[in-house]
C-alpha positions in Angstrom: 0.0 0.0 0.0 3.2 1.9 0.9 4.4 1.3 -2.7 1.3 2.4 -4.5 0.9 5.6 -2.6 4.6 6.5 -3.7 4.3 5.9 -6.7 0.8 7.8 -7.1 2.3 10.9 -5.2 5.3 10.7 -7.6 3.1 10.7 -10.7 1.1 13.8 -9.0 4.4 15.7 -9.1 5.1 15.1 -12.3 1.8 16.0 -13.7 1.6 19.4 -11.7 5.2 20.0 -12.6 3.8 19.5 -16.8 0.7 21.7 -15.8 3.3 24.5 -14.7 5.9 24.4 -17.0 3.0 24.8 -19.6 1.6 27.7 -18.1 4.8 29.1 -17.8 5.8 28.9 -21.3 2.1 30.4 -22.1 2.5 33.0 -19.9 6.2 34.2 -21.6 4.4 33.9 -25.0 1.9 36.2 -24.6 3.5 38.4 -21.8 6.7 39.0 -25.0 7.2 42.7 -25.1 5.7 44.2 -28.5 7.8 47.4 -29.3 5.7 50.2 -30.7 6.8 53.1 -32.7 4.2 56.0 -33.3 4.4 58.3 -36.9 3.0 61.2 -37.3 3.5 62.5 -40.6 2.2 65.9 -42.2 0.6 64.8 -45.6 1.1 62.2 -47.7 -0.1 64.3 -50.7 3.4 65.0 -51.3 5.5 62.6 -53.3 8.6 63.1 -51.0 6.8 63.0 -47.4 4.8 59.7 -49.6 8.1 58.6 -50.1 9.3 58.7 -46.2 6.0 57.2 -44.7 6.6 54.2 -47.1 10.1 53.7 -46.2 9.1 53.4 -42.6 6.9 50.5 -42.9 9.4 48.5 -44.6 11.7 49.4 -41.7 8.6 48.6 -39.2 8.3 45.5 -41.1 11.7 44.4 -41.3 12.7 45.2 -37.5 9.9 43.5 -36.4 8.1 46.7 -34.5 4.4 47.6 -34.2 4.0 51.2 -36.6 1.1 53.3 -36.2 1.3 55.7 -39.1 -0.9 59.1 -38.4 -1.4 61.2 -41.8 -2.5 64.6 -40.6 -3.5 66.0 -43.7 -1.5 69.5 -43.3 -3.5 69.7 -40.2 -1.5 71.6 -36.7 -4.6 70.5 -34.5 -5.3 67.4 -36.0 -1.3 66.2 -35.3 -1.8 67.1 -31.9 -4.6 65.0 -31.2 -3.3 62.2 -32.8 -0.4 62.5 -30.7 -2.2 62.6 -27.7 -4.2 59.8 -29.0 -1.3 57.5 -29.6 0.2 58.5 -26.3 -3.3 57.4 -24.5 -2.6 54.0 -26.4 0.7 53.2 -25.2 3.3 54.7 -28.0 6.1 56.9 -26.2 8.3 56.6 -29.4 8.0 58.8 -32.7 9.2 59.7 -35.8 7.9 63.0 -36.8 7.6 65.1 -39.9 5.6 68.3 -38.1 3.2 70.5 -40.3 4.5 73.4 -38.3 7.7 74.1 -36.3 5.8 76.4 -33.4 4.0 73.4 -32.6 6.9 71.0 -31.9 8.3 72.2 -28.1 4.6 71.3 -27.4 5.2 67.6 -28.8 8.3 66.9 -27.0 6.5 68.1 -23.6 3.9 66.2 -24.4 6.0 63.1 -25.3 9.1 63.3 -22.1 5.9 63.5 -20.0 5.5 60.2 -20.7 9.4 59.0 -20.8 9.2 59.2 -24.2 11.2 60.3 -27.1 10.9 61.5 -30.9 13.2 62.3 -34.5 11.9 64.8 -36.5 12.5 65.6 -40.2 11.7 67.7 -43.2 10.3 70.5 -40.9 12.6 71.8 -38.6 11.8 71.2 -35.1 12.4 74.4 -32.7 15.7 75.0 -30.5 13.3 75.1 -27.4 11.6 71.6 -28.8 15.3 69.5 -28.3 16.2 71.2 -25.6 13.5 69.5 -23.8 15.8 66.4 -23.2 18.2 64.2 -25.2 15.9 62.2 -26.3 14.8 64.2 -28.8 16.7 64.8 -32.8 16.7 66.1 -35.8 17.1 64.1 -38.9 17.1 65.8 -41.6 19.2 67.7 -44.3 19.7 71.3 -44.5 17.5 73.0 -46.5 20.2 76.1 -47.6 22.0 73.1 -49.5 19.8 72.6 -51.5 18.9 75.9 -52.8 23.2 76.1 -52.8 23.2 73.6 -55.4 20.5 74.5 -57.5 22.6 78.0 -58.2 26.0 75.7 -59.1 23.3 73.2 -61.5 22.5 76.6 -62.7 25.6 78.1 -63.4 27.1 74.4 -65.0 24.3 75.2 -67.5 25.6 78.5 -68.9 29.0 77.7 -68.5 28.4 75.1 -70.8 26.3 77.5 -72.8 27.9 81.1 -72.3 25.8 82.6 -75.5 22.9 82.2 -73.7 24.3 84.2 -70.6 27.2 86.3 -71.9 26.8 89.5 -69.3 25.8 87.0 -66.0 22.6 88.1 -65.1 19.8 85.5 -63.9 16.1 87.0 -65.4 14.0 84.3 -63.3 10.7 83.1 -62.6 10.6 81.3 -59.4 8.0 79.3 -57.8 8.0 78.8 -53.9 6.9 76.3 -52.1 4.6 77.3 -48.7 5.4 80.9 -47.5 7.1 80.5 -44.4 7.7 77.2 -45.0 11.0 76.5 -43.4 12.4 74.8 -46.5 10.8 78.1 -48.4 13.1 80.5 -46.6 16.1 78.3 -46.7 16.0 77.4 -50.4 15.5 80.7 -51.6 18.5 82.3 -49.3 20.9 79.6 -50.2 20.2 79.7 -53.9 20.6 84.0 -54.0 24.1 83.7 -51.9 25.3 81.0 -53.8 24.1 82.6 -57.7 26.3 86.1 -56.0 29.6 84.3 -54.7 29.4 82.9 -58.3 29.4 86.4 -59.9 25.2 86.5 -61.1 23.5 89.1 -61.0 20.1 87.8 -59.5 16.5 89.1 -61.3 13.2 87.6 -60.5 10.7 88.5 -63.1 8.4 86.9 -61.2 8.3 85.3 -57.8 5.4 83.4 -56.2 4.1 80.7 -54.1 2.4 77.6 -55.8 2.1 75.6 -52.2 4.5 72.8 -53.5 1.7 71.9 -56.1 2.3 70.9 -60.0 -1.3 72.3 -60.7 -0.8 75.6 -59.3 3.0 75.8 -60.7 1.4 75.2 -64.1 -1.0 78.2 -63.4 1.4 80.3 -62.4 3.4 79.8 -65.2 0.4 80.2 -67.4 0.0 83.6 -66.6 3.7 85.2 -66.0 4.4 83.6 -69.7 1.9 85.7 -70.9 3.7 88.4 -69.4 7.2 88.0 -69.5 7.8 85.8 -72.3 11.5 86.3 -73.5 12.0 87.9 -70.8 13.9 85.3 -68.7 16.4 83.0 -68.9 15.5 80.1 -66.3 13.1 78.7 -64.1 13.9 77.3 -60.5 11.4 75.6 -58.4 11.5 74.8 -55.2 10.4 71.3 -55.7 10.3 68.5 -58.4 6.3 68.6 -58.6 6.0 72.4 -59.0 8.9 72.3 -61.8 7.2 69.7 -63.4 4.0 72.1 -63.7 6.8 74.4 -64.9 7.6 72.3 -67.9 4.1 71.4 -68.7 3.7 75.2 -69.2 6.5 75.8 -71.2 5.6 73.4 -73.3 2.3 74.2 -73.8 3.4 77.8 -74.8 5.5 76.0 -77.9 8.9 77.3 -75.7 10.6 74.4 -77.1 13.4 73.3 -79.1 14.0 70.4 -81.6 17.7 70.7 -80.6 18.2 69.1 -77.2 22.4 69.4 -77.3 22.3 71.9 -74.3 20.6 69.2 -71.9 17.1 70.2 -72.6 14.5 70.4 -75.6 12.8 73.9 -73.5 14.0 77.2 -74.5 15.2 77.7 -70.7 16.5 75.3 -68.3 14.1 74.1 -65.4 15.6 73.3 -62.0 13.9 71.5 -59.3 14.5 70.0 -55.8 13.8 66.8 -54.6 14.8 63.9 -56.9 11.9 62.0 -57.6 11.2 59.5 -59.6 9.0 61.6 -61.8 11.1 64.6 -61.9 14.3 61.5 -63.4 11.9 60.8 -65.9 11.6 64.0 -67.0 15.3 64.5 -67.4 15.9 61.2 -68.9 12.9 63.1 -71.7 15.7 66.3 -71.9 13.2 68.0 -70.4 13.7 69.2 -66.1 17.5 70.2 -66.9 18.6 69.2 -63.0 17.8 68.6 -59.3 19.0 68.2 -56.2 18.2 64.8 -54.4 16.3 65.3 -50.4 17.0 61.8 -49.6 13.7 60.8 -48.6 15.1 57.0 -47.4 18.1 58.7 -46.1 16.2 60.5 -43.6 13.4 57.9 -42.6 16.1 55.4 -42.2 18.2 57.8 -39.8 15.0 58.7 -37.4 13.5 55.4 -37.5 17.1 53.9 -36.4 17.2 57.1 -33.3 13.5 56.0 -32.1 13.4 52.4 -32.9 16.7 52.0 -30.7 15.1 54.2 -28.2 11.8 51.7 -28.1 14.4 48.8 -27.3 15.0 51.1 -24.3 18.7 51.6 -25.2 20.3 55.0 -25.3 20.1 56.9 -28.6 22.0 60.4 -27.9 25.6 59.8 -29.4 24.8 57.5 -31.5 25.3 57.1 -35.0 21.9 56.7 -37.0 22.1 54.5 -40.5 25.5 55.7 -40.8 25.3 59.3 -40.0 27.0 60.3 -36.8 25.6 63.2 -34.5 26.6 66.9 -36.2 29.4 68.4 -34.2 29.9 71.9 -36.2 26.9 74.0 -35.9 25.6 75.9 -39.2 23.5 78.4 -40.4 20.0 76.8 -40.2 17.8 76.2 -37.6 18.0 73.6 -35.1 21.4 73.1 -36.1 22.8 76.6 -35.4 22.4 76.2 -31.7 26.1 74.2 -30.2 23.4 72.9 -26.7 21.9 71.0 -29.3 24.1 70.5 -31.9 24.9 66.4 -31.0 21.2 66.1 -31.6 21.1 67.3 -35.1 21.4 64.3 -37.8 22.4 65.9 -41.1 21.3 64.1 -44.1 23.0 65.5 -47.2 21.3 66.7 -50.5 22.9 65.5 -53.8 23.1 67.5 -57.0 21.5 65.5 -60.0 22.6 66.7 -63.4 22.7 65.5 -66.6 25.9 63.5 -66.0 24.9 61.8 -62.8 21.0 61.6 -62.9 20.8 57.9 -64.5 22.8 56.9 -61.1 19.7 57.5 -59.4 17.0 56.2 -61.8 
């Protein structure tokens, strides 16, 4: 009797020991840690923010982390609730492209209330927004660049052509994105300074904002053709989509040549910023003359890898961020002009795309 009840307790053990071990393994599975990264992105109207949302769910995907993607629709008010909404669901992690830089010391309160942490780009986030802690960055490129090398694409085009620029003076229409816009302001300085320490005299015939859009570049276009025709001597946009409005005009106006030897078949050449995929086509038609790459997976990859290392709750500040180390030299251009912040600032570079280098990015 002895025996049996041994052996019986002993088989009891072992059963209760299975019935743990099970629950123990079930209760690991389901208590494994999900790591959750919030986005909050402007608009997605715009091929190059289109461009950066996309490239962050195939980071999402590929790491493994839970995205929740927020498309505010150019809307201030409409960011901040979703921020607070995402906050209320758990997310303390962001990647950010703002609508509006007064808004963004507001998000980082918002967000270090809560431990958490956030990498903006495209719109400049405010000194007083990363000085809110270190877990807060910038990664993006400097907008002054860009505007930088749209003068030099510029000025490669009438050196290669000096009869069509003997006396270098620049009579240009030029189409703005957003007024007061921080890539607006930027663009526009760097592209003046630069055009002077290269010796042009700088004209606009007409200046004007057409809000980033094709349709309303077209427009615009439309009428100051009307007005000024053969009067200037280029066109610069301040993105790809509003220079491609730019050369649907021309063209429609018959300001075309059959001879495409100087890089383009328009009667003046079109510059544009960004790099897309449609503005490429367009040069590889000889018809945008040049633009300067914003590396839209170049700065998606860079804050996704500062927030997505912050989610793993490992420290971020110091970092370096898909290859890009922390700015140490501050420069002109907001956030990055400020030295207390200056290790939180993740410059992306801009590329010049001309006619000898644009099939490299095709």
């Amino acid at each position: 009797m002895k025996k049996l009840l041994a052996i019986l307790l002993v088989m009891a053990i072992a059963i209760t020991s299975s019935f743990a071990n099970g629950n123990t393994e079930s209760s690991s599975a389901s208590s494994k840690k999900v790591i959750k990264v919030g986005a909050l992105i402007r608009n997605q109207n715009e091929q190059f923010v289109k461009n950066y949302a996309d490239n962050l769910k195939v980071l999402a995907d590929k790491a493994g982390i839970e995205l929740n993607l927020q498309d505010a629709m150019g809307d201030q008010a409409k960011q901040l609730d979703q921020l607070n909404m995402l906050i209320t669901r758990g997310y303390k992690y962001f990647v950010i492209i703002p609508v509006d830089t007064s808004a963004t010391e507001q998000m980082t309160k918002k967000i270090n209330e809560v431990g958490g942490g956030a990498a903006f780009s495209n719109i400049q986030p405010s000194v007083s927004a990363l000085k809110v802690g270190k877990t807060f960055f910038y990664a993006s490129s400097p907008e002054v660049v860009a505007g930088q090398f749209q003068a030099n694409i510029l000025d490669e085009y009438f050196k290669a052509n000096p009869a069509k620029n003997p006396d270098k003076v620049l009579n240009l229409l030029y189409i703005e994105g957003r007024l007061g816009h921080p890539a607006q302001i930027s663009r526009e300085v760097g592209f003046i300074d630069q055009s002077k320490q290269l010796g042009y005299t700088v004209n606009f015939i007409a200046k004007d904002t057409a809000n980033w859009t094709p349709d309303m570049a077209q427009e615009k276009m439309d009428t100051w053709i009307a007005a000024h025709d053969g009067k200037f001597n280029a066109v610069i946009a301040q993105n790809d989509g509003m220079a491609l409005g730019a050369v649907e005009s021309l063209i429609t106006h018959g300001l075309t040549n059959s001879d495409a030897s100087d890089g383009t078949i328009l009667s003046v050449p079109v510059i544009g910023i960004d790099g897309t995929a449609d503005g490429l086509k367009s040069m590889d038609s000889d018809k945008l003359y040049g633009t300067v790459l914003q590396d839209s997976l170049g700065q998606s990859a860079t804050a996704f890898d500062l927030v997505a290392t912050m989610a793993q709750g490992k420290v971020a500040y110091g970092m370096t961020a898909n290859g890009i180390a922390p700015s140490t030299q501050v420069i002109d251009e907001l956030p990055a002009n400020d030295p207390s912040i200056i290790g939180q600032c993740y410059l992306v570079p801009f590329k010049p795309i001309t006619k000898a280098n644009y099939k490299d990015f095709m």
